[in-house]
C-alpha positions in Angstrom: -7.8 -2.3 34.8 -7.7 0.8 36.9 -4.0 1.4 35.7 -4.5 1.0 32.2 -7.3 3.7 32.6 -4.8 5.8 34.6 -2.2 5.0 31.7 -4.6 5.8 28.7 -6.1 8.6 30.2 -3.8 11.4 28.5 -4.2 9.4 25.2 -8.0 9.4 25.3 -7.6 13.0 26.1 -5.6 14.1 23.3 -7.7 12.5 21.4 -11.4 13.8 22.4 -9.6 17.1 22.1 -8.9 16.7 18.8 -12.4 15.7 18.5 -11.3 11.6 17.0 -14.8 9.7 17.4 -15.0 7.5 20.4 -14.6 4.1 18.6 -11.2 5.6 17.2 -10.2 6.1 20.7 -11.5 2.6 21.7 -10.0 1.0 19.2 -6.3 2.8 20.2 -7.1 1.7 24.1 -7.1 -2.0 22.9 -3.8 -1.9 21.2 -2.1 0.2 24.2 -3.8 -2.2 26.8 -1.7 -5.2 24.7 1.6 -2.6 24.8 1.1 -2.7 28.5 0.7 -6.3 29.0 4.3 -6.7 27.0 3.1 -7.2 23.3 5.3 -5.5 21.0 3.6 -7.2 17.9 6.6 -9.9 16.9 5.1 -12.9 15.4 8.0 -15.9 15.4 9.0 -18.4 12.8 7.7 -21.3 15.5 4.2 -19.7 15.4 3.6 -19.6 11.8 4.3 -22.6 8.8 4.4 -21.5 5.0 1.6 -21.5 2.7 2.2 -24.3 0.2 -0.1 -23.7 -2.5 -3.0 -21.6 -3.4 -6.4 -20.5 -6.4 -4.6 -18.7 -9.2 -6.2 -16.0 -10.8 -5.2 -17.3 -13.9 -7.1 -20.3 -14.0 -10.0 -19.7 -12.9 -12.9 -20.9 -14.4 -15.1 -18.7 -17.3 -18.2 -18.8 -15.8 -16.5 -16.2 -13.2 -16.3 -13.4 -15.6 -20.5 -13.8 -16.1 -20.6 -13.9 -12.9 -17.9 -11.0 -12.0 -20.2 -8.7 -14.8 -23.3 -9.3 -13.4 -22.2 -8.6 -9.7 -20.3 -5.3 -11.0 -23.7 -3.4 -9.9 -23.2 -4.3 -5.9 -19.6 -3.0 -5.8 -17.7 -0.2 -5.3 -13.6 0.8 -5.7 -11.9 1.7 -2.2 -8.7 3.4 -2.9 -6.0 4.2 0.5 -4.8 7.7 -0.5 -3.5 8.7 2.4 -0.2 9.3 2.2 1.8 12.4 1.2 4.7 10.8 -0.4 7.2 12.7 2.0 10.0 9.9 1.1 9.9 11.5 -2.8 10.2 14.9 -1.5 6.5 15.8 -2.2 4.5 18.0 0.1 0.8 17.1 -1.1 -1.2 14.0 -1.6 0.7 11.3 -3.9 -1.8 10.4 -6.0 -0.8 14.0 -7.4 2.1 13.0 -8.7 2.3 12.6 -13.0 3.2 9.2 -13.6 2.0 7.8 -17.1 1.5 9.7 -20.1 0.8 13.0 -18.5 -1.6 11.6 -15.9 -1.6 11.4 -12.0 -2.1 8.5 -10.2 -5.8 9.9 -9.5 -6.6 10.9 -13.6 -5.8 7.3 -14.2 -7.8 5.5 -11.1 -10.8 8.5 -11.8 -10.8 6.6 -15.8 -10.1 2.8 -14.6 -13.4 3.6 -12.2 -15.6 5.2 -15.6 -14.2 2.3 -17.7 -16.0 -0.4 -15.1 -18.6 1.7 -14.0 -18.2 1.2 -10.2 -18.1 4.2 -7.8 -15.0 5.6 -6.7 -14.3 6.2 -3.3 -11.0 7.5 -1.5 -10.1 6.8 2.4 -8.3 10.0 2.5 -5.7 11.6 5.5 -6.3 15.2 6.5 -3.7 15.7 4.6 -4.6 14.3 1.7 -8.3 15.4 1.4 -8.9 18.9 -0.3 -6.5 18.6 -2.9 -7.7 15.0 -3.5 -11.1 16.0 -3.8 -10.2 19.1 -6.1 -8.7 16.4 -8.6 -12.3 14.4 -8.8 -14.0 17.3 -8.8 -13.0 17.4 -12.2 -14.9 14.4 -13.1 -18.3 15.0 -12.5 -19.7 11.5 -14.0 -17.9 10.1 -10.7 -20.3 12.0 -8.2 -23.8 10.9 -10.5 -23.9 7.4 -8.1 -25.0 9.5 -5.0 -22.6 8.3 -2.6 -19.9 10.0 -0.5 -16.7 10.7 -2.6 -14.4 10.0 0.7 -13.7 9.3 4.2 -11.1 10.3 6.6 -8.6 8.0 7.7 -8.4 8.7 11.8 -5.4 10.2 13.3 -3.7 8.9 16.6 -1.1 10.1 19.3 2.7 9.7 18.8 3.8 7.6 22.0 6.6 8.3 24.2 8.8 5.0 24.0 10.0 6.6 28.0 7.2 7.0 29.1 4.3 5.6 27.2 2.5 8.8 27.5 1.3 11.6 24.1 4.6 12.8 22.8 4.9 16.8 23.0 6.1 19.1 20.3 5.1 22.7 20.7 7.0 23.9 17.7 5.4 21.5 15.2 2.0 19.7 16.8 1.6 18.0 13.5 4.6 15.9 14.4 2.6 14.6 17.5 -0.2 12.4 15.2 0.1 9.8 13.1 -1.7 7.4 11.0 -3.0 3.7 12.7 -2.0 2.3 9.6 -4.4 0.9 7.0 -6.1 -1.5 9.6 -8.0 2.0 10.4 -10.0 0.8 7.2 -12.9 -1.1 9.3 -13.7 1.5 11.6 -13.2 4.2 9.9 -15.6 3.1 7.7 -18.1 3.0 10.5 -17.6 6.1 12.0 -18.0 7.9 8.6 -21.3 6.8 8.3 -20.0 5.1 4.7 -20.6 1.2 5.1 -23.6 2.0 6.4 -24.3 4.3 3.4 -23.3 1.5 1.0 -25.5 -1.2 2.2 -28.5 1.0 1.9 -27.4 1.7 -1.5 -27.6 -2.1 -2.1 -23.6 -2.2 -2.7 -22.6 -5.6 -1.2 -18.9 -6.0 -2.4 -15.7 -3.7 -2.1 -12.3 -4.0 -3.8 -9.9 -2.0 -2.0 -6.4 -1.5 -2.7 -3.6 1.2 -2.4 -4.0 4.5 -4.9 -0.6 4.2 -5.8 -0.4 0.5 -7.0 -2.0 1.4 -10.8 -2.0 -2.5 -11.4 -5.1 -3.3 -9.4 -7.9 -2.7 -11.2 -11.1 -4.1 -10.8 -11.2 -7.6 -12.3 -14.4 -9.6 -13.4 -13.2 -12.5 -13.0 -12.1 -12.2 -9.7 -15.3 -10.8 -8.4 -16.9 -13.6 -9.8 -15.4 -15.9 -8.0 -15.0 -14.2 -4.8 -18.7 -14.1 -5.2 -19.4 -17.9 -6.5 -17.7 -18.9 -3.5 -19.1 -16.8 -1.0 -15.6 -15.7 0.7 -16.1 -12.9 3.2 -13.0 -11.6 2.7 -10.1 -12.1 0.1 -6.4 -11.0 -0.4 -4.5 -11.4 -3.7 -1.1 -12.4 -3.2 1.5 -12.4 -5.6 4.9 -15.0 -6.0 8.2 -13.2 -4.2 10.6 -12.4 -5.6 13.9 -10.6 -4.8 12.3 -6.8 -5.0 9.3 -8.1 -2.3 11.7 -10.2 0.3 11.0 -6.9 2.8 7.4 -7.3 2.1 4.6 -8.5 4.2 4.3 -12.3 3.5 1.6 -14.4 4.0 1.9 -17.6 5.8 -0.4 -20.2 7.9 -0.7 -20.7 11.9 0.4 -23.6 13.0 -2.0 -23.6 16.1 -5.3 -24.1 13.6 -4.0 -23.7 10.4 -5.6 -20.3 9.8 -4.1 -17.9 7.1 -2.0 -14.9 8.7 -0.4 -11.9 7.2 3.2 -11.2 9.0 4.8 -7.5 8.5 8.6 -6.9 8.5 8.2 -5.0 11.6 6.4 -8.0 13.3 9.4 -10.2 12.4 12.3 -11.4 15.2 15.6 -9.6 14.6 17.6 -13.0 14.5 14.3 -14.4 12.3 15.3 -11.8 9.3 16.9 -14.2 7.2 13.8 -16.7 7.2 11.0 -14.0 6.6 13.3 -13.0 3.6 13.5 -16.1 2.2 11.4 -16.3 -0.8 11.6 -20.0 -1.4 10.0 -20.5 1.7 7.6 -18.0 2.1 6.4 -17.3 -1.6 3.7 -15.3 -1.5 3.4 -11.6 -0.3 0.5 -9.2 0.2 -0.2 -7.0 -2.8 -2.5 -4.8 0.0 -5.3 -5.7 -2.8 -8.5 -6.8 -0.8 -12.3 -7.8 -1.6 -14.5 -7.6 0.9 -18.3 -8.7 1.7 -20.0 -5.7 3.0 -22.4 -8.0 4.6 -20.0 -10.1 6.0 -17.7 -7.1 7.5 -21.3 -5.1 8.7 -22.1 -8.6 11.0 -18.3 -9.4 11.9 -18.0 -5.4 13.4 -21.3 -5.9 15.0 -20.4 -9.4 17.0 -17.7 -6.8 18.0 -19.6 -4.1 18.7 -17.3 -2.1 15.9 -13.6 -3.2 17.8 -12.1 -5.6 15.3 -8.9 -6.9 16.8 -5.9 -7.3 14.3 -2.5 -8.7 15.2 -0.3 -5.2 16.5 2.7 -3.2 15.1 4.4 -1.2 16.6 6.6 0.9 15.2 9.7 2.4 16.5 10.7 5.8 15.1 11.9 9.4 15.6 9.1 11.6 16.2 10.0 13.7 13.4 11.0 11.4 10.3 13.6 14.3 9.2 15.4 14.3 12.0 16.7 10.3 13.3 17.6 12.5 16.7 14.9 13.7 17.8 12.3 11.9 20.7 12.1 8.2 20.2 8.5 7.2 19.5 5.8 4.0 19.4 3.1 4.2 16.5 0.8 1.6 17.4 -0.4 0.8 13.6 -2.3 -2.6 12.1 -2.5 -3.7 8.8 -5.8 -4.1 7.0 -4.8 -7.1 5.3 -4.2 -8.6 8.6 -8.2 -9.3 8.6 -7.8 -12.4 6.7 -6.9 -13.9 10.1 -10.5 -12.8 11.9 -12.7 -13.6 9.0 -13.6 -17.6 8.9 -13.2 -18.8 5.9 -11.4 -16.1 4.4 -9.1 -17.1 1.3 -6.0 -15.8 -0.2 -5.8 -16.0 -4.0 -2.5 -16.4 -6.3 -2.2 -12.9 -9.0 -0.3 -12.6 -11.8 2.6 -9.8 -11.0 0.8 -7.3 -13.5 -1.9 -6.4 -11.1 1.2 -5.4 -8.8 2.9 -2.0 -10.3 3.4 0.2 -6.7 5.2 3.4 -6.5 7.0 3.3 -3.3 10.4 5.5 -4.2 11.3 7.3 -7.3 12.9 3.5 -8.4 9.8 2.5 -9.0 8.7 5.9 -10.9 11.4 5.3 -13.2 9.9 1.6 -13.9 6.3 2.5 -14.0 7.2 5.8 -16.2 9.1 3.6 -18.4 8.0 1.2 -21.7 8.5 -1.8 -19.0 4.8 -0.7 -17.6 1.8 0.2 -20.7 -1.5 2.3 -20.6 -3.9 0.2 -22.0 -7.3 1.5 -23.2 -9.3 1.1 -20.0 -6.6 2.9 -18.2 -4.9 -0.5 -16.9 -1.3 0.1 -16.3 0.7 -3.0 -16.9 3.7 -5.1 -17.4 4.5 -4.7 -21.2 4.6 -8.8 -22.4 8.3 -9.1 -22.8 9.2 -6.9 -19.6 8.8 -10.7 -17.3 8.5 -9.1 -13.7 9.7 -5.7 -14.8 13.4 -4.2 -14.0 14.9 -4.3 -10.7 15.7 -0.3 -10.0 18.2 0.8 -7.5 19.5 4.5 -7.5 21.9 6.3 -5.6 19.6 8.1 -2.6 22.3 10.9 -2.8 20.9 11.8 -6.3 17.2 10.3 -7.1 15.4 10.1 -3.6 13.6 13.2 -4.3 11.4 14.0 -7.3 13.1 17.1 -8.1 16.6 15.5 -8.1 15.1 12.7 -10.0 13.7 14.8 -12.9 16.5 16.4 -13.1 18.7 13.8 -14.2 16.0 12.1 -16.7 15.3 15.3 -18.8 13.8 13.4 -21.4 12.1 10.8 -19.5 12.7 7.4 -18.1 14.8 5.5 -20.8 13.4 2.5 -22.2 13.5 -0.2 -19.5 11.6 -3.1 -21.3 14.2 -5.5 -22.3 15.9 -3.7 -18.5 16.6 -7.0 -16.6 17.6 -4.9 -13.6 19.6 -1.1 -13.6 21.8 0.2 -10.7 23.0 3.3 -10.5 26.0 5.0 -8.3 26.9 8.9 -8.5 25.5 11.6 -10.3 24.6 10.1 -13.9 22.6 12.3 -15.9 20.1 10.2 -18.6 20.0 12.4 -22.0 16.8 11.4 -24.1 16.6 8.2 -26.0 18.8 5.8 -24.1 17.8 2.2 -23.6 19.0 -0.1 -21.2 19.0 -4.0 -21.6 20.1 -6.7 -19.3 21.6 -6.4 -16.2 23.0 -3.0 -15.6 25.2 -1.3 -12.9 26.8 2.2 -13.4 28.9 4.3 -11.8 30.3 7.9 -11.1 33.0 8.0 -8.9 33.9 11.4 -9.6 32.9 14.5 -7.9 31.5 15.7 -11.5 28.0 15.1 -13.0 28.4 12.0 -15.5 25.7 12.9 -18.9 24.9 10.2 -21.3 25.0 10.8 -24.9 21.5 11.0 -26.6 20.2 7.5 -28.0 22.8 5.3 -26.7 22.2 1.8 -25.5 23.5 0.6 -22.5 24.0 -3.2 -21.4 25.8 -5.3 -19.1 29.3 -4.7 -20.3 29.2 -1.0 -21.2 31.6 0.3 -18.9 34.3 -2.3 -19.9 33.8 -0.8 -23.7 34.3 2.5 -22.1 36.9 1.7 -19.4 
């Protein structure tokens, strides 16, 4: 005990200097007290067994949209808009980013919120916050309920991986915090003062999900039937498929049987090969959770507010620009990784629309494309003949970042819909009006910027008939 004090000291420090509540700073202590004892967060293929079958959304039964409607009064929208989209190039929040029809991730969640009538509210970074805020501001109707607009997501100390203590870096201190990963949900939403705030507003259910995944919306008949059975907490989960085999999956313990949410990080290097295999493991976490508010309130109180969740730690530069520079430990959870505290907590089977994430500008180019539609209450989904949308790989040399990106689609994303998957090497240049079909791969192997014609349809054989 006295050398884990000794050992946490400079992180509790840094922290209550930076003014982090003190159940922030607890929390932290009990994932550095498992670092010290040896835990680095792997979970092996002899602890866990796959999860065989599971409810589908799909067939559930019609009482649950009565249900679902009825209970739409008691529950709120929680979207994660934390992060800055730094992968794309982007320098603010991503939900800033235009992505359908002229409309930010935000504009489109702000409308999917006034279409179902539920409050809106954002678990924001300090990064994220005032331009965030700025964007609802412009939708007054949003603010009528009475409850907080946001809360912040808490920040934590950068490790050492030497020597375990606060990394330094005088010439950038932003590079010394990082984010405990979206497992920071439950206690953030105690220290804010928000679940407290929605229980006394008589809100007992939350659907919370990532701002930029524009398929989950909120579903009656999924909140009627997370309410008919009285699950404190549920995860939809969607079938793998080649595009998720990096994913999270979910799978089952084998010591009671209990459901369990394993991370690519938490996975044995020699175990890669069976956490990718989709056959076995079919479902993965679409980070799209319901909770009971009155469940969560009495499972943080038998814990006095410290919810436990399985560890990650993450192993990385200290400055993400630079591979080179100081070696680091984030000690992160996973939200979803609740289902495994919560008895009786249920995973439920979605159809892939309610799954449309933008990750990399890959999945821009899907989402942007006629492969996803803007439906009337602001859903964003799989167009019908699209199946499970096209499988997008682009050169990182020439798409990573947005500006690159744009560049090369001047007139948009071409169409994509009857796209059974589209990879791109070199500099290609998309002109206006091009449709792709089938399986596609292209390539520019000369130093020279390759632009496609206006209106022309590609498909599987189109550089052999113009070879």
């Amino acid at each position: 005990m006295a050398d884990f004090l000794a050992r946490f000291a400079p992180l509790a420090e840094r922290m209550q200097k930076a003014g982090l509540p003190q159940l922030a700073i607890e929390t932290l202590g009990i994932y550095f007290r498992r670092l010290l004892a040896g835990e680095n967060g792997e979970v092996a293929e002899s602890e866990i067994e796959p999860v065989i079958g599971l409810p589908d959304a799909e067939q559930l039964a019609p009482e649950c949209v009565d249900i679902g409607r009825r209970a739409l009064s008691e529950t709120v929208l929680i979207k994660l808009n934390g992060g800055l989209g730094t992968s794309m190039g982007l320098e603010r929040a991503k939900s800033l980013l235009v992505v359908k029809e002229g409309l930010t991730f935000l504009d489109i969640i702000a409308r999917q919120a006034l279409a179902a009538k539920v409050p809106l509210l954002l678990m924001n970074s300090f990064a994220t916050r005032r331009d965030s805020l700025a964007v609802l501001d412009t939708y007054p109707e949003l603010a009528e309920v009475g409850l907080p607009r946001d809360f912040l997501q808490h920040k934590i100390p950068k490790i050492c991986q030497e020597t375990l203590l606060p990394v330094n870096c005088s010439t950038a201190p932003g590079l010394e915090w990082c984010p405990p990963g979206h497992g920071d949900l439950y206690p953030a939403l105690v220290t804010s003062g928000v679940l407290e705030a929605l229980r006394r507003a008589g809100y007992r259910y939350a659907f919370v999900s990532n701002v930029d995944n524009l398929g989950a919306v909120l579903d009656p008949a999924i909140l009627g039937y997370f309410v008919r059975e009285m699950v404190p907490f549920m995860m939809e989960v969607a079938d793998r498929t080649e595009a998720d085999c990096k994913g999270g999956h979910l799978a089952r313990r084998r010591t009671d049987g209990g459901l369990f949410l394993r991370e690519a990080t938490q996975c044995l290097p020699a175990e890669r090969q069976a956490f990718q295999n989709i056959e076995r493991y079919r479902y993965f976490n679409t980070n799209s959770l319901w909770l009971d508010l009155v469940a969560l309130e009495k499972k943080l109180a038998d814990c006095d507010n410290l919810l436990e969740l399985p560890l990650i730690c993450n192993r990385k530069p200290v400055d993400p620009c630079d591979p080179e520079s100081a070696p680091v430990l984030q000690l992160e959870t996973a939200m979803g990784a609740a289902i495994g505290v919560f008895n009786g907590a249920r995973a439920l089977r979605v159809p892939r629309r309610r799954f449309a994430p933008v990750k990399t500008t890959d999945d821009l180019l899907a989402v942007r494309s006629d492969a996803y539609l803007l439906k009337e209450d602001f859903t964003v989904t799989l167009a019908p003949e699209a199946g499970n949308g096209p499988l997008i790989s682009l050169d990182p040399d020439f798409y990573r970042l947005l500006g690159d990106f744009d560049q090369r689609f001047p007139g948009g994303a071409p169409s994509l819909v009857d796209c059974k998957s589209l990879k791109v090497k070199g500099d290609i240049t998309f002109s206006p009006g091009i449709t792709v079909c089938g399986r596609v791969a292209m390539v520019n192997e000369k130093p020279q910027p390759l632009t496609l014609p206006d209106g022309l349809t590609i498909s599987a054989d189109y550089r052999k008939e113009t070879a």
